[in-house]
C-alpha positions as CSV (number, residue, x, y, z in Angstrom):
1,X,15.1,-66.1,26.6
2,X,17.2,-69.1,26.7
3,X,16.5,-72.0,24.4
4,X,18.8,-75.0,24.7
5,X,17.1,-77.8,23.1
6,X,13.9,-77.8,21.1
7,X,11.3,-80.2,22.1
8,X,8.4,-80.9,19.3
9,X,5.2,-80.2,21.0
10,X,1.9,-78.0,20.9
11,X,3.3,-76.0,22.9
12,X,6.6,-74.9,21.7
13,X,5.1,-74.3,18.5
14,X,2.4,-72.1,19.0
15,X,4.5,-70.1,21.4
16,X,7.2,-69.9,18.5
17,X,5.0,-69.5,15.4
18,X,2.5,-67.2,17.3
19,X,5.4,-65.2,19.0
20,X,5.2,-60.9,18.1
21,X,8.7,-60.5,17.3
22,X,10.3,-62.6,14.3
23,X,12.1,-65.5,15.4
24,X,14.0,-68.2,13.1
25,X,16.2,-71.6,13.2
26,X,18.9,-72.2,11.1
27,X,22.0,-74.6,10.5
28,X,25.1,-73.7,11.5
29,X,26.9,-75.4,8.9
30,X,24.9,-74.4,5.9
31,X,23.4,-71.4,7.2
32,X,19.7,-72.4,5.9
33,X,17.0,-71.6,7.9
34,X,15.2,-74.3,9.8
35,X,12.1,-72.7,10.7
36,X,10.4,-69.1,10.3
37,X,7.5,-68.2,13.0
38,X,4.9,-65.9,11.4
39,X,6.4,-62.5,12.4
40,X,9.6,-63.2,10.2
41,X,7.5,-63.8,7.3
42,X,5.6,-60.9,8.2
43,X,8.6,-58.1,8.6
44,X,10.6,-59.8,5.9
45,X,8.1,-60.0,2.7
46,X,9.0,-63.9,2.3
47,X,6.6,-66.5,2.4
48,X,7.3,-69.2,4.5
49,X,8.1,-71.5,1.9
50,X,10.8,-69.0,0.4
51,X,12.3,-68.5,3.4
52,X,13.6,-72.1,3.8
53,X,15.2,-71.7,0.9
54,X,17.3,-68.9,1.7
55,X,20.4,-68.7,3.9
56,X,20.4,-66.3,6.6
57,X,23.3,-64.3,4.3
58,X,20.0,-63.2,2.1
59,X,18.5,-61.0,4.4
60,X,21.5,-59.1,5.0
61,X,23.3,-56.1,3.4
62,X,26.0,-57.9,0.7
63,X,28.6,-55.2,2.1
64,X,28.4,-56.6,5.3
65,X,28.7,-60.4,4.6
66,X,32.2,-60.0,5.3
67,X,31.6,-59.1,8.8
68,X,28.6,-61.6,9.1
69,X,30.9,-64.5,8.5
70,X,33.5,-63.3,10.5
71,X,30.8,-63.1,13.4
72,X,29.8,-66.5,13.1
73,X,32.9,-67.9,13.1
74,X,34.2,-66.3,16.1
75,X,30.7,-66.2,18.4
76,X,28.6,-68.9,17.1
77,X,30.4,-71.9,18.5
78,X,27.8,-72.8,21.6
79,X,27.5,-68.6,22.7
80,X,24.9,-66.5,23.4
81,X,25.0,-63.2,21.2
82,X,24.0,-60.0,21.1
83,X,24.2,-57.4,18.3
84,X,23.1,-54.8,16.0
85,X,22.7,-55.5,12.2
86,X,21.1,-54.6,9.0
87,X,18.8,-56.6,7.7
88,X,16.8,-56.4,4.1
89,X,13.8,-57.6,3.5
90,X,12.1,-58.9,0.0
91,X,11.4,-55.8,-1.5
92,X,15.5,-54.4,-0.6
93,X,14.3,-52.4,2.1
94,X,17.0,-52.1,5.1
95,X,16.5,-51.4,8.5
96,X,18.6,-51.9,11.7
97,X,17.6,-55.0,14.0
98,X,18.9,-56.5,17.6
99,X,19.6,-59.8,17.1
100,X,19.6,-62.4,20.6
101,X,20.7,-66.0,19.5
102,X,21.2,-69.1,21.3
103,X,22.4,-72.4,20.0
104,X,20.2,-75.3,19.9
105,X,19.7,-78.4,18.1
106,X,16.9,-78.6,16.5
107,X,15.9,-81.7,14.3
108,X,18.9,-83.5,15.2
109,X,21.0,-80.5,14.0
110,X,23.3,-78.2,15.3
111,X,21.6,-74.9,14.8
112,X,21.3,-71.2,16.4
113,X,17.9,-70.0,17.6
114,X,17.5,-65.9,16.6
115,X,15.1,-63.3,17.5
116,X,15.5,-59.9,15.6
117,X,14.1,-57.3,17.3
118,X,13.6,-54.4,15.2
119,X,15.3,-51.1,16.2
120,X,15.5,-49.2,13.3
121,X,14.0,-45.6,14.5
122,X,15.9,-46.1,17.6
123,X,19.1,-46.6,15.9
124,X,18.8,-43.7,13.3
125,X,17.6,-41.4,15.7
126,X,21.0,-42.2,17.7
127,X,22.9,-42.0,14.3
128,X,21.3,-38.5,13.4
129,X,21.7,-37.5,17.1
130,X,25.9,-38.4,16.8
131,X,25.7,-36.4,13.0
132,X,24.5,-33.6,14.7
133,X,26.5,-33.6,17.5
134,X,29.7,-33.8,15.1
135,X,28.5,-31.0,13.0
136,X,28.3,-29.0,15.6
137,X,31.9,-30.0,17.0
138,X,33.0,-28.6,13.5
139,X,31.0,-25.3,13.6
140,X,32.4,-24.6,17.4
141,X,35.6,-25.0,16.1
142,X,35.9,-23.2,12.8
143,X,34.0,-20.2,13.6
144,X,34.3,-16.9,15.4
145,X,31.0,-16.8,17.1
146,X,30.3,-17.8,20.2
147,X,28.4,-21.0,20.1
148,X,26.7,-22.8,23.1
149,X,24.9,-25.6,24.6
150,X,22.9,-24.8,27.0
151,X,20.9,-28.0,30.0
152,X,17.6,-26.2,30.7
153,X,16.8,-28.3,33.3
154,X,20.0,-27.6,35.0
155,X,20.9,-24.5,33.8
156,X,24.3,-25.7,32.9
157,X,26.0,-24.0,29.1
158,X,29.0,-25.3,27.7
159,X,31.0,-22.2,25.8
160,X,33.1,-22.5,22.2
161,X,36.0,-20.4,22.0
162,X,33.6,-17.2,21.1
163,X,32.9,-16.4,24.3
164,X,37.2,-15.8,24.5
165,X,37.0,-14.6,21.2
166,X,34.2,-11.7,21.4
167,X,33.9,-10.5,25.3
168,X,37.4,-11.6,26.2
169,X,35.7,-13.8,29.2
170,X,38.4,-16.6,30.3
171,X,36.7,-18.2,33.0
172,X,35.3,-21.3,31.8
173,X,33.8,-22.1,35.1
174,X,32.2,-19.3,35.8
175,X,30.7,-18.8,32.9
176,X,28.5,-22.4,32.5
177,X,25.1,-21.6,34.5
178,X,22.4,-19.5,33.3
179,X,22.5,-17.2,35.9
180,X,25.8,-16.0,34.5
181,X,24.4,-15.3,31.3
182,X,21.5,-13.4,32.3
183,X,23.8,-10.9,35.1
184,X,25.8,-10.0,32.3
185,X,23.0,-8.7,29.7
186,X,22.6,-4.9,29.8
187,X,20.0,-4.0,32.7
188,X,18.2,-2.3,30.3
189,X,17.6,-5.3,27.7
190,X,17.9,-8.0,30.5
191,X,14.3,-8.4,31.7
192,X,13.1,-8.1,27.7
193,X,15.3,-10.6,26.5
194,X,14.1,-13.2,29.2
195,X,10.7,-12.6,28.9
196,X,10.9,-13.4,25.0
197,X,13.1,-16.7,25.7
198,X,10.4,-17.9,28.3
199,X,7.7,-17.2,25.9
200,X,9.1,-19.1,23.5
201,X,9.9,-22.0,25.8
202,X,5.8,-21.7,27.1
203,X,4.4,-21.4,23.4
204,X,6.7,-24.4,22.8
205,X,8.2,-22.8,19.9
206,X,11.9,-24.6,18.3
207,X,13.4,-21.4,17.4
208,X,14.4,-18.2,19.3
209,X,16.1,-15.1,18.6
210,X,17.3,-11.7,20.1
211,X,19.5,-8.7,19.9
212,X,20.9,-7.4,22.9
213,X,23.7,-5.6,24.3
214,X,26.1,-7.9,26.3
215,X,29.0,-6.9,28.9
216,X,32.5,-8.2,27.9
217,X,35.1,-8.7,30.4
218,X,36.4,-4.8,30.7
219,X,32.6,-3.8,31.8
220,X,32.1,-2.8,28.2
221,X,29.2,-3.7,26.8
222,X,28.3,-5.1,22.9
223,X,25.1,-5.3,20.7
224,X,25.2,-8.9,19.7
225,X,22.5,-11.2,17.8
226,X,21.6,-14.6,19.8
227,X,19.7,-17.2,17.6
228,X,18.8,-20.8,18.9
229,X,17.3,-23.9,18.5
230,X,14.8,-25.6,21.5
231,X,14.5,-29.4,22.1
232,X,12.1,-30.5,24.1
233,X,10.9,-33.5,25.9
234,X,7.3,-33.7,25.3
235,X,6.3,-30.7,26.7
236,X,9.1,-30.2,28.7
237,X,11.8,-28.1,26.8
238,X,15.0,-29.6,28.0
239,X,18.1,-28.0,25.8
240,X,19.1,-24.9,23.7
241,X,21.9,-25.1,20.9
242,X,22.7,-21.5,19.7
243,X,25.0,-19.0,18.0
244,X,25.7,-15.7,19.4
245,X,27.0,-13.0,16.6
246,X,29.1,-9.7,17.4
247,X,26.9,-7.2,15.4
248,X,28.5,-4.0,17.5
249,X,29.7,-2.3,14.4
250,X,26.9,-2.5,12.4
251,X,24.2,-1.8,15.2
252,X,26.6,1.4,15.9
253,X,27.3,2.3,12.7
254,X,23.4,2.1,11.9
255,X,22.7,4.1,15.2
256,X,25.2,6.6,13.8
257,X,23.8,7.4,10.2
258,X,20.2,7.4,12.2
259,X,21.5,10.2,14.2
260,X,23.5,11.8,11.2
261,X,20.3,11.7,9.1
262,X,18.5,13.6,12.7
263,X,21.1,16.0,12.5
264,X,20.9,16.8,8.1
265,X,16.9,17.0,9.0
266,X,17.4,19.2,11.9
267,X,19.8,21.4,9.1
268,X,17.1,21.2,6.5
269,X,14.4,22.2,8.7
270,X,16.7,25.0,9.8
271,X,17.2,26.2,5.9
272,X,13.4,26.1,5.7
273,X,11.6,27.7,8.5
274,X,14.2,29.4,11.0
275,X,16.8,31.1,8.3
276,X,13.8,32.6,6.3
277,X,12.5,35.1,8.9
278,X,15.3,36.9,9.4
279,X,16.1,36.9,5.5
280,X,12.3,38.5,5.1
281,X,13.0,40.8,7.8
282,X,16.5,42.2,6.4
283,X,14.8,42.0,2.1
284,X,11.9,44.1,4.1
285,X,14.0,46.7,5.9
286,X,15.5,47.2,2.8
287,X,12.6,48.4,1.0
288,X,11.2,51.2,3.6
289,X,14.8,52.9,3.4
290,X,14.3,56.7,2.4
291,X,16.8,56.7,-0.4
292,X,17.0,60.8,-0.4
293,X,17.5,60.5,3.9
294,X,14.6,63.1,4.3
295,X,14.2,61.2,7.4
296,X,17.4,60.4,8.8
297,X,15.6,59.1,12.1
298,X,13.4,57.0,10.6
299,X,16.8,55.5,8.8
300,X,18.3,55.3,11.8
301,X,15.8,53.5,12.9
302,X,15.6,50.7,9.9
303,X,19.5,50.2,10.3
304,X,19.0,49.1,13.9
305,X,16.1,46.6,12.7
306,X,18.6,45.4,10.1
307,X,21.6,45.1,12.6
308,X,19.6,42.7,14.5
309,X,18.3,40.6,11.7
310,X,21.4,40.6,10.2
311,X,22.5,39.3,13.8
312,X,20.0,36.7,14.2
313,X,21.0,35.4,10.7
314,X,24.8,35.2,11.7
315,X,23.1,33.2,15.0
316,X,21.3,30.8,12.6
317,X,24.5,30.2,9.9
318,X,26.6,29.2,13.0
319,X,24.1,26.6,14.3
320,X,24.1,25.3,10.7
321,X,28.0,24.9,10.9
322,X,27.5,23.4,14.3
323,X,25.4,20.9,13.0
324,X,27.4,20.3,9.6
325,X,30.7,19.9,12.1
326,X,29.2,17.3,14.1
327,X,28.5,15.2,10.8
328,X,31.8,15.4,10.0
329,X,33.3,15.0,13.4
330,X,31.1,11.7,12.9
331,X,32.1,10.3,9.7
């Protein structure tokens, strides 16, 4: 909108006064405002009659007067402007604004014509959006996991160091699509994982997670925990911030005392069922032996049962030791 000089008619007025979006006059030399239309005195918490009062260095943030006057001296002789401020209203509420102004005389005075157009959620949204994106700088650089950023419309993923770090992978271009990604999960956790990040995606929910294995460079593969967060546009989920965590040693070391606490079950049930036959067997034996050998056959006969029982028991102790070695070997 350009305004260069203000004519006093109907017209004018009711398009200024009626106008949606707050709209003021004021002198450049005093900095008093002229006029308010109805959406200023609206947005702003001042009545009309307050407002005309006030110099347009009220409704601003005192730490940035500095910069206000400095603005105005340099851009308010005859330009057309166009910024971003903060403004406060009555009640010391602040929120951001776009400000257009024109000059204009108005009244037989040299004045600037503004309209503030507020941008607030816009403006904090893009702050918070920059806060995040420098927090996340940070993270990718101080830590040791791999942390990505992933375009799911495109498929693209930009890699931290971790990806170096943990699976020894170099090439950075060859590593930034999707299809990368899900090649180099193991094939017997690949189809799993991918499922449970495209339910997610469908069920619209913001956070995923997974352990896997995944293949480092030498064809090696390691157990790894992959967390994210999903942002979506509308309905569409467009983009997937995540950290990807080598867990190898402790999945391994878990798997290991699983299979060491298999093996010391395996032993006790062993002790309990298989060791006590032959023990019966060999206590039995011993208690039908003719202590006066009236019958030496029959003698004969109870040694060779105890030879093999005793044999069978010799079998057992040596799976025990097999087992107890393979603990060890283990530890």
């Amino acid at each position: 909108m350009t305004v260069r000089k203000v004519k006093h008619s109907v017209q004018y007025e009711r398009l200024f006064y009626d106008h949606p979006i707050p709209m003021w006059i004021y002198e450049k030399d005093t900095l008093h405002f002229l006029s308010v239309n109805n959406a200023a005195v609206n947005k702003y918490g001042y009545s009309r009659r307050e407002f005309l009062q006030l110099t347009i260095k009220d409704i601003r943030d005192p730490g940035e007067l500095k910069y206000l006057m400095n603005n105005i001296k340099d851009r308010c002789d005859g330009v057309d402007y166009r910024g971003i401020w903060k403004h406060r209203q009555k009640d010391g509420t602040e929120f951001f604004v776009e400000l257009y102004a024109h000059s204009v005389t108005y009244r037989g005075k040299e004045a600037r014509f503004i309209m503030a157009k507020d941008v607030d959620d816009q403006v904090k949204a893009a702050n918070k959006a920059t806060e995040q994106g420098s927090r996340y700088e940070v993270l990718a650089q101080t830590t040791n996991d791999a942390i990505y950023d992933r375009n799911l419309l495109t498929g693209e993923i930009a890699w931290n160091h971790g990806l170096s770090t943990i699976f020894h992978h170099h090439n950075a271009k060859a590593n930034d699509n999707l299809h990368w990604w899900k090649d180099n999960i193991h094939p017997e956790d690949s189809q799993k994982v991918v499922n449970m990040m495209e339910n997610a995606m469908l069920n619209k929910q913001h956070y995923w997670s997974a352990e896997y294995r995944f293949r480092c460079a030498d064809g090696t593969y390691k157990y790894i925990s992959d967390r994210a967060s999903i942002t979506y546009n509308g309905t569409v989920a467009v983009r997937m911030i995540g950290i990807i965590q080598d867990i190898d040693n402790h999945v391994r070391q878990a798997k290991k005392l699983e299979e060491q606490n298999r093996t010391l079950k395996e032993i006790t049930w062993i002790n309990s069922h298989e060791i006590r036959r032959p023990v019966v067997s060999i206590l039995s034996i011993a208690q039908l032996f003719d202590v006066n050998n009236k019958d030496a056959q029959f003698n004969a006969q109870l040694m060779d049962w105890l030879h093999q029982s005793t044999l069978q028991l010799d079998e057992i102790i040596h799976k025990i030791e097999k087992k107890a070695r393979e603990i060890h070997n283990d530890v």
